[in-house]
C-alpha positions in Angstrom: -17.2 -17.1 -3.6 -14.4 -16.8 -0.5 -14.1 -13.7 0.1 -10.7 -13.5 1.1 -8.1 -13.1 -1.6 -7.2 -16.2 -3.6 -3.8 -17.6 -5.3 -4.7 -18.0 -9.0 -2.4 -21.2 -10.7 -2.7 -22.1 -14.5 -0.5 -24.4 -16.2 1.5 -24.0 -19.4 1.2 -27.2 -20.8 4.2 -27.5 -23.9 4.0 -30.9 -25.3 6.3 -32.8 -22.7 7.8 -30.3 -20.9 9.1 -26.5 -21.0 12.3 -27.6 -20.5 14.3 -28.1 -23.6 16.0 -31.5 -22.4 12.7 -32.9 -21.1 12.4 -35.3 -24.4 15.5 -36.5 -23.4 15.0 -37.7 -20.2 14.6 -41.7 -19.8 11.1 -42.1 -18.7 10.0 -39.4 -21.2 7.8 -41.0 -24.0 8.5 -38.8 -27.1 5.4 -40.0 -29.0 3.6 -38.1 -26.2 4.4 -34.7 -28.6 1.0 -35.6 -30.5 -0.9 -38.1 -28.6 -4.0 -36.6 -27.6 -4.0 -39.1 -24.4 -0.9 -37.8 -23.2 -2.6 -33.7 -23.5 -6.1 -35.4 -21.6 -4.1 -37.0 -18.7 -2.2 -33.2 -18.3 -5.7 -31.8 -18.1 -7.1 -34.5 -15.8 -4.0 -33.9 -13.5 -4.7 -30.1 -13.3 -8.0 -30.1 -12.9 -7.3 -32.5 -9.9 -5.0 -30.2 -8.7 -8.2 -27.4 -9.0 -6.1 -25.0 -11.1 -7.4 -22.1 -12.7 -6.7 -23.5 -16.5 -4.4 -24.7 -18.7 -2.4 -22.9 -21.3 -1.2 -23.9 -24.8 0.8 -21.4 -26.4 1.1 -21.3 -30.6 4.4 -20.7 -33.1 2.7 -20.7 -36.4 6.2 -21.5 -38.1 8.4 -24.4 -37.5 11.5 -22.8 -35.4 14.8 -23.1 -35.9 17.0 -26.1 -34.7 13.4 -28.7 -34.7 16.1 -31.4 -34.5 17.5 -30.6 -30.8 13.8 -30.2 -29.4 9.8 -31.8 -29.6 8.2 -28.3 -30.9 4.6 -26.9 -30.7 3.1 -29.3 -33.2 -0.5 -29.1 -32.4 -2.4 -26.5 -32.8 -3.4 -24.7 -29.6 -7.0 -24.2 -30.6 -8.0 -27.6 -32.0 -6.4 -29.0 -28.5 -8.1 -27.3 -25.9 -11.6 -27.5 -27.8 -10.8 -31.3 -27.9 -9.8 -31.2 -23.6 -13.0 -29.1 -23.5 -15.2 -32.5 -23.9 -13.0 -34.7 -21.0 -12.7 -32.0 -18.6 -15.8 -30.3 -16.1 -14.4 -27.2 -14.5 -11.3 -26.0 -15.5 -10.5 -23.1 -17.9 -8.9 -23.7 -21.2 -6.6 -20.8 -22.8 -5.3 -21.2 -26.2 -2.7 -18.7 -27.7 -3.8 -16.8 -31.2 -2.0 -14.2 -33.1 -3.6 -10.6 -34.2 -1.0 -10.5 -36.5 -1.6 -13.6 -38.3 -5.5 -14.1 -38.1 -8.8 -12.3 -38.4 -11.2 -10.1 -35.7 -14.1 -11.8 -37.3 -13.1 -15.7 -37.6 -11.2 -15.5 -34.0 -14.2 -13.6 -32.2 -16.8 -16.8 -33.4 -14.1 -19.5 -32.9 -13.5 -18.6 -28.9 -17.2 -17.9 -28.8 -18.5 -20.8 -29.9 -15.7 -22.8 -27.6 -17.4 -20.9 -24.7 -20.4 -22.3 -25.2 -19.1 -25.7 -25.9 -17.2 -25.5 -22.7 -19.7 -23.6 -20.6 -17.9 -21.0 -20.3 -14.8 -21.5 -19.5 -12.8 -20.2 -22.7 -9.9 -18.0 -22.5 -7.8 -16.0 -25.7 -3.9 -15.2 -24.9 -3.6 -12.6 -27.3 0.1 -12.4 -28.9 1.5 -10.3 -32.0 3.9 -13.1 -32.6 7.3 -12.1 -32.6 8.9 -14.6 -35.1 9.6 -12.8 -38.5 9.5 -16.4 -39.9 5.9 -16.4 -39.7 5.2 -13.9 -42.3 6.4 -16.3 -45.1 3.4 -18.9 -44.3 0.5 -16.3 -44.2 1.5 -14.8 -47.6 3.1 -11.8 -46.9 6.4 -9.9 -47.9 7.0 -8.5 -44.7 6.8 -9.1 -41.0 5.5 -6.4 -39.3 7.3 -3.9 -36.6 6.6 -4.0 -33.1 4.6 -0.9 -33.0 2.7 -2.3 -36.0 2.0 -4.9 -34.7 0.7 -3.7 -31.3 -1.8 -1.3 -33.2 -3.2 -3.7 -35.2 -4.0 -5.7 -31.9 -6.0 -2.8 -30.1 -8.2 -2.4 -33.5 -8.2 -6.2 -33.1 -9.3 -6.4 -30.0 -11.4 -3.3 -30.2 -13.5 -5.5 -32.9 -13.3 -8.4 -31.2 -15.2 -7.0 -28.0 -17.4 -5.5 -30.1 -18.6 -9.1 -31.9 -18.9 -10.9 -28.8 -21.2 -7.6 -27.5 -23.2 -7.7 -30.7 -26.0 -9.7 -29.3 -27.9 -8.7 -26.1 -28.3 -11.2 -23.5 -32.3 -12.0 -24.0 -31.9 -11.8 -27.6 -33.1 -15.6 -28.0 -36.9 -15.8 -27.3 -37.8 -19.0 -28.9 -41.4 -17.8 -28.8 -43.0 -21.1 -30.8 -47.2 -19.8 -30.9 -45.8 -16.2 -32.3 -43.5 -17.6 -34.7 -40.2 -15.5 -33.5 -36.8 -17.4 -32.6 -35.1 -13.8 -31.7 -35.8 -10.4 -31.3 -34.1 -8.5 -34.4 -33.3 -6.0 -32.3 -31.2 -7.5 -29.8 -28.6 -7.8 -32.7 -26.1 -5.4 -33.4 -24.0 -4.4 -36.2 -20.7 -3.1 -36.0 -20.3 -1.2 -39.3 -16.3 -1.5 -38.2 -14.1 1.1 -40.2 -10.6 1.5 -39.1 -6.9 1.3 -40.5 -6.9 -2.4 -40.7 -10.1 -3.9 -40.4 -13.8 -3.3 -42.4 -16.6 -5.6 -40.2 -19.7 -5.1 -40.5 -20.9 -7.6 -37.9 -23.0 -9.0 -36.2 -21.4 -12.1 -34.6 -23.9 -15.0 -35.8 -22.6 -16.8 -32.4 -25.2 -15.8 -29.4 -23.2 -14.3 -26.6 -21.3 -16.5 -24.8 -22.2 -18.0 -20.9 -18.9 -15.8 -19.6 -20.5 -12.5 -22.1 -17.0 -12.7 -23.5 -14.3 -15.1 -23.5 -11.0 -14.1 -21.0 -8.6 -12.1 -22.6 -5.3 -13.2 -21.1 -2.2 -11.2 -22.7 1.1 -12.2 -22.6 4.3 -9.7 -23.4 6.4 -7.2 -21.0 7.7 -4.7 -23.5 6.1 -1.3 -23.5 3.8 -1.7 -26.3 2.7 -5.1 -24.5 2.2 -3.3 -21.0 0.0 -0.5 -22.9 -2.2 -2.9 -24.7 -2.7 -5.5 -21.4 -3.5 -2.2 -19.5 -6.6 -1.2 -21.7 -7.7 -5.0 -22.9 -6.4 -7.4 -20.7 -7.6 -9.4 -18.0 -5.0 -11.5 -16.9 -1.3 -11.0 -18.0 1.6 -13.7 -18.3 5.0 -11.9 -17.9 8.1 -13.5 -17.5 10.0 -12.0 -14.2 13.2 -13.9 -12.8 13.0 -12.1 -9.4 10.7 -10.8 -6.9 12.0 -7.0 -7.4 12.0 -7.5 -11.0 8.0 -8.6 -10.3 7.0 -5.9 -8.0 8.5 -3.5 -10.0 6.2 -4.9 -13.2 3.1 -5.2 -10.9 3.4 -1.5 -9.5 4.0 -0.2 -13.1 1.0 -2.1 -14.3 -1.8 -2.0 -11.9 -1.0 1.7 -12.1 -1.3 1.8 -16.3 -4.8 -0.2 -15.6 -5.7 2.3 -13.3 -5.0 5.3 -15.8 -7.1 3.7 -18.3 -10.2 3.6 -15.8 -10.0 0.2 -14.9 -10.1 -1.4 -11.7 -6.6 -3.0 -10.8 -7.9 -5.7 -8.8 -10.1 -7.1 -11.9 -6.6 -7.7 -13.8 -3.8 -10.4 -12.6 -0.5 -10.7 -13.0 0.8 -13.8 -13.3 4.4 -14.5 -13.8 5.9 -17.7 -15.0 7.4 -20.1 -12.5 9.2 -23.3 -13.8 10.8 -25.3 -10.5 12.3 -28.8 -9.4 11.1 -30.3 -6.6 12.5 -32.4 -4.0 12.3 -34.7 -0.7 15.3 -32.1 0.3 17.2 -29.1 -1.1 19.8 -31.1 -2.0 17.2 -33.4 -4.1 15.6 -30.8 -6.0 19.0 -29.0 -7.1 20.7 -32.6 -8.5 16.9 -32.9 -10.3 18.0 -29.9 -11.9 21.3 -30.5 -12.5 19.7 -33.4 -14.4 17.9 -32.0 -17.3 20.5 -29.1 -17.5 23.2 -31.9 -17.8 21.3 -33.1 -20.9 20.5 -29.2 -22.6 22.4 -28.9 -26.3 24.3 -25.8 -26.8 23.5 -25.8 -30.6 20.2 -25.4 -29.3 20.8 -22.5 -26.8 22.6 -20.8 -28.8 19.9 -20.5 -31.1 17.7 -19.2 -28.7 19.8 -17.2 -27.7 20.6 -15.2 -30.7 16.9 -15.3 -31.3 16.5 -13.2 -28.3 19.8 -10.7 -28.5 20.0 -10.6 -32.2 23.9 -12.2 -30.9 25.5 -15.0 -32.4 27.7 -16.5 -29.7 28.4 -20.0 -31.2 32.1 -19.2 -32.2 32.8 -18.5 -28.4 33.7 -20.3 -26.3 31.2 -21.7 -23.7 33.5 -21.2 -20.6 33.8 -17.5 -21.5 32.8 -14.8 -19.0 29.8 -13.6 -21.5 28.2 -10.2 -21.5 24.9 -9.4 -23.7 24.8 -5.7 -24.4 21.8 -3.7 -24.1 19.2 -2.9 -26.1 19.8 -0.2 -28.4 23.5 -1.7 -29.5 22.0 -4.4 -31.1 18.6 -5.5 -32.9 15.9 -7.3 -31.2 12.5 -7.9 -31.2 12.1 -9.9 -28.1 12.4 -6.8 -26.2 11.4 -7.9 -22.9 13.3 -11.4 -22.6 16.7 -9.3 -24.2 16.0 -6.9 -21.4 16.2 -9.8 -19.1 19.4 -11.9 -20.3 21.1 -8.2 -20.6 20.5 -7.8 -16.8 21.6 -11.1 -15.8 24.4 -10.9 -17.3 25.0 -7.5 -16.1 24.4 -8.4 -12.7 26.8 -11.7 -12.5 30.2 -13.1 -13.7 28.7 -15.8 -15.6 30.1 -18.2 -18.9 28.3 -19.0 -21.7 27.6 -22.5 -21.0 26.1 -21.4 -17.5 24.1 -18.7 -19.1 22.4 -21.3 -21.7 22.1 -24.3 -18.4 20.6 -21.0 -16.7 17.9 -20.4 -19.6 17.2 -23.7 -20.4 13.8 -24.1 -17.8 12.4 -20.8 -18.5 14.0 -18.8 -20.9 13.9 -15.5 -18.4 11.0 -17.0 -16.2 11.6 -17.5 -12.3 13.7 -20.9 -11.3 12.7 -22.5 -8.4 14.8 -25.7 -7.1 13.6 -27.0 -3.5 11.3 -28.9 -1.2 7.6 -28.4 -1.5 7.4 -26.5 1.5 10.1 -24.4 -0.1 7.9 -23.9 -3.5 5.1 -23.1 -1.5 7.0 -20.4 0.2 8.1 -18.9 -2.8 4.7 -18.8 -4.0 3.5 -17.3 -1.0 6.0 -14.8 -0.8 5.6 -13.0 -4.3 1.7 -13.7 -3.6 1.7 -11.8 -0.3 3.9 -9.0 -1.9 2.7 -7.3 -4.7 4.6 -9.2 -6.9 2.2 -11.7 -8.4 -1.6 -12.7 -8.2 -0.4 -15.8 -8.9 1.6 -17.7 -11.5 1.7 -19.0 -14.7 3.0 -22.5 -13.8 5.5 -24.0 -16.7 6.4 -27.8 -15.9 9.9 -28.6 -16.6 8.9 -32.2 -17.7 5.1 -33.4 -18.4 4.3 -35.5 -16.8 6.0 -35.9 -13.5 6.4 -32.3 -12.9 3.0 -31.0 -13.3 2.0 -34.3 -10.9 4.5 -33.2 -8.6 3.7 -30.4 -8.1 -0.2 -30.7 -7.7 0.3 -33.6 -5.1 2.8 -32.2 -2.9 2.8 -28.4 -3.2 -1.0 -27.5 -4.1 -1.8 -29.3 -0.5 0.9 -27.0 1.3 -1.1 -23.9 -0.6 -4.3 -25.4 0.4 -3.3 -25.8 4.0 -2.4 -22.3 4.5 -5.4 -21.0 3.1 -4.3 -19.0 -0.2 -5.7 -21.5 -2.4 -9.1 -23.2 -3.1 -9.9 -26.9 -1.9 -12.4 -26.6 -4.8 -13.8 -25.2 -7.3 -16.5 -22.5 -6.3 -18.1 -21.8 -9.5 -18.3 -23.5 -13.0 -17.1 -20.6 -15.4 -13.1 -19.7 -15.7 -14.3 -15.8 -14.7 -16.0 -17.5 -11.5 -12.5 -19.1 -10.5 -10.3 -15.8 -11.4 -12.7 -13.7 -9.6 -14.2 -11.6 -12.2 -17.3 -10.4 -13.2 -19.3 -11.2 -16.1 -18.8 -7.7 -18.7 -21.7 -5.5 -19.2 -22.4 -5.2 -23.2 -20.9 -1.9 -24.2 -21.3 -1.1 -28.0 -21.5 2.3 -30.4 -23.6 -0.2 -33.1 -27.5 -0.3 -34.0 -29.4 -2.5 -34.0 -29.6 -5.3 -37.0 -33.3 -4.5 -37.6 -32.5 -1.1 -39.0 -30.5 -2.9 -40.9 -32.7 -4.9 -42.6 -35.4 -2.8 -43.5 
């Protein structure tokens, strides 16, 4: 393992592009949305480009406006277990809600794709912030933030404790004496908290990475608490490098209160960009896709995030979002952020939604490779990010783009592997393999 510190790059991988014009674009094939080719060629490019992994995030309900946009069709999970069988070395991280799932039937699922990848499985843990979901999971409600954030620690909580619940040397496979495993290396849980009875054990061995990756992705408070004490790498969505340092001080430090080592959890912001022969290239590339953005659509988003219906203004306006607090939001975070902009610049409407429209909040980068790479570099060498969360604007060219002329630039100056150096997704994000911890006895005692 290089022992100098290493730029960490995964890709967010939505259907044909991040940007909400990319199915709009000429060479775009739309049909792409749900063509498991189209999701194996991403994952061959990335894995050419040596990336950490790729990301698939999850909406379990169909959002609003599905006829301005392609949407999240396929489900994250059955997608990267598929990629898992055409791909060697790079890490696959699928999205999965605490609110709308199970400690139990999640814990097996990423263990068992950790086995069938060889250990390269990864779990973004979200509390889903669309009230729209509640209605296709049979409930009357959707739960509060705050709600929503405890029932992910006790989540979690169990989680760890399944994927602990057998010991390492459990499996003997002792054929003369007749025993396949030692009883005792299995553990109950005997779980009994506010939300969740499991008794446990896993009936999935442990895992070739002990535990799957918890990646974690949210920037409100509750969301910086519960990366601090469970996650191991954290997507945030930060617009400038201030904005990033400023998250990265504030969380290393929460890590480091919970007796965690700071160094053994990244940050990785989002970073959509355009990229060019010149300057002047990479900002008409832009100017592209934006030129092609629906306001019905932006608007939508917009009052998704603000709580705000601006349609009946109009879109050459000076627009001002207020701040949290004067309206109702539960996308606290990414209000935060469209508050500030707006609070920080004279800008319209209609250059507020072109402005939104590759990241929604997430840093913008229009320029040369060399200019990319210095971005990169930049935040990297900064306390701002150990790395980014990469997010295409169209898939695709972008993603190929990007690995042929900017991962070479990265490469060159020494920040970012030539290859991979190990075979699990904890061996190319530079962590350790977790010790079992566990407050359960053994299944044996159990059973007599």
């Amino acid at each position: 393992m290089s022992q100098t510190r290493q730029l960490h790059l995964n890709a967010f991988l939505r259907n044909v592009g991040q940007h909400e014009a990319a199915w709009r674009l000429p060479e775009t094939r739309v049909a792409s949305v749900t063509d498991i080719d189209h999701y194996r060629n991403l994952a061959a490019i990335a894995e050419r480009g040596k990336l950490d992994a790729i990301f698939f995030a999850d909406h379990p309900v169909l959002k609003d406006r599905a006829q301005d946009r392609p949407w999240d069709a396929l489900d994250p999970f059955t997608l990267i277990a598929a990629l898992s069988g055409v791909t060697s070395n790079i890490g696959l991280v699928a999205t999965a809600s605490t609110t709308y799932n199970d400690p139990y039937g999640l814990a097996r699922r990423f263990a068992t794709l950790d086995h069938v990848s060889k250990g390269r499985a990864a779990w973004n843990v979200v509390t889903t912030a669309n009230a729209a979901a509640a209605a296709n999971f049979s409930l009357g409600h959707h739960p509060n933030p705050d709600a929503r954030y405890e029932r992910a620690a006790e989540f979690l909580e169990v989680a760890n404790a399944l994927w602990d619940s057998w010991d390492d040397d459990a499996i003997v496979g002792d054929k003369e004496g007749g025993t396949f495993v030692h009883p005792e290396g299995i553990h109950r849980l005997d779980h009994h908290g506010k939300h969740f009875e499991v008794a446990g054990p896993l009936e999935v061995p442990r895992s070739p990475q002990g535990r799957p990756v918890v990646f974690q992705a949210g920037s409100s408070e509750p969301g910086k608490e519960l990366a601090a004490r469970f996650a191991e790498a954290i997507f945030t969505a930060q617009p400038a490098i201030g904005d990033a340092q400023a998250f990265y001080a504030d969380v290393k430090a929460r890590v480091q209160r919970y007796g965690r080592d700071p160094e053994k959890v990244l940050i990785l912001p989002g970073l959509s960009f355009f990229i060019g022969g010149t300057e002047e290239e990479a900002h008409r590339l832009q100017n592209t896709f934006e030129d092609l953005t629906l306001p019905t659509y932006g608007l939508a988003q917009l009052k998704r995030v603000t709580g705000i219906d601006y349609s009946d203004h109009a879109l050459d306006d000076v627009v001002r979002v207020p701040a949290r607090g004067e309206v109702a939001s539960d996308l606290k975070s990414r209000h935060d952020l469209v508050h500030r902009l707006t609070s920080t610049e004279t800008i319209t409407l209609r250059q507020l939604l072109r402005r939104l429209s590759a990241g929604r909040g997430h840093r913008i980068a229009a320029g040369t490779p060399d200019q990319i790479a210095d971005t990169i570099v930049e935040w990297f060498e900064n306390a701002a990010a150990d790395g980014f969360n990469l997010i295409p604007p169209a898939l695709p060219t972008s993603l190929e783009t990007f690995v042929d002329h900017v991962v070479p630039i990265l490469q060159h100056r020494g920040v970012f592997r030539t290859d991979y150096e190990g075979t699990t997704l904890r061996e190319h994000l530079g962590l350790e393999r977790p010790n079992i911890t566990r407050a359960s006895r053994a299944y044996v005692d159990a059973a007599e």
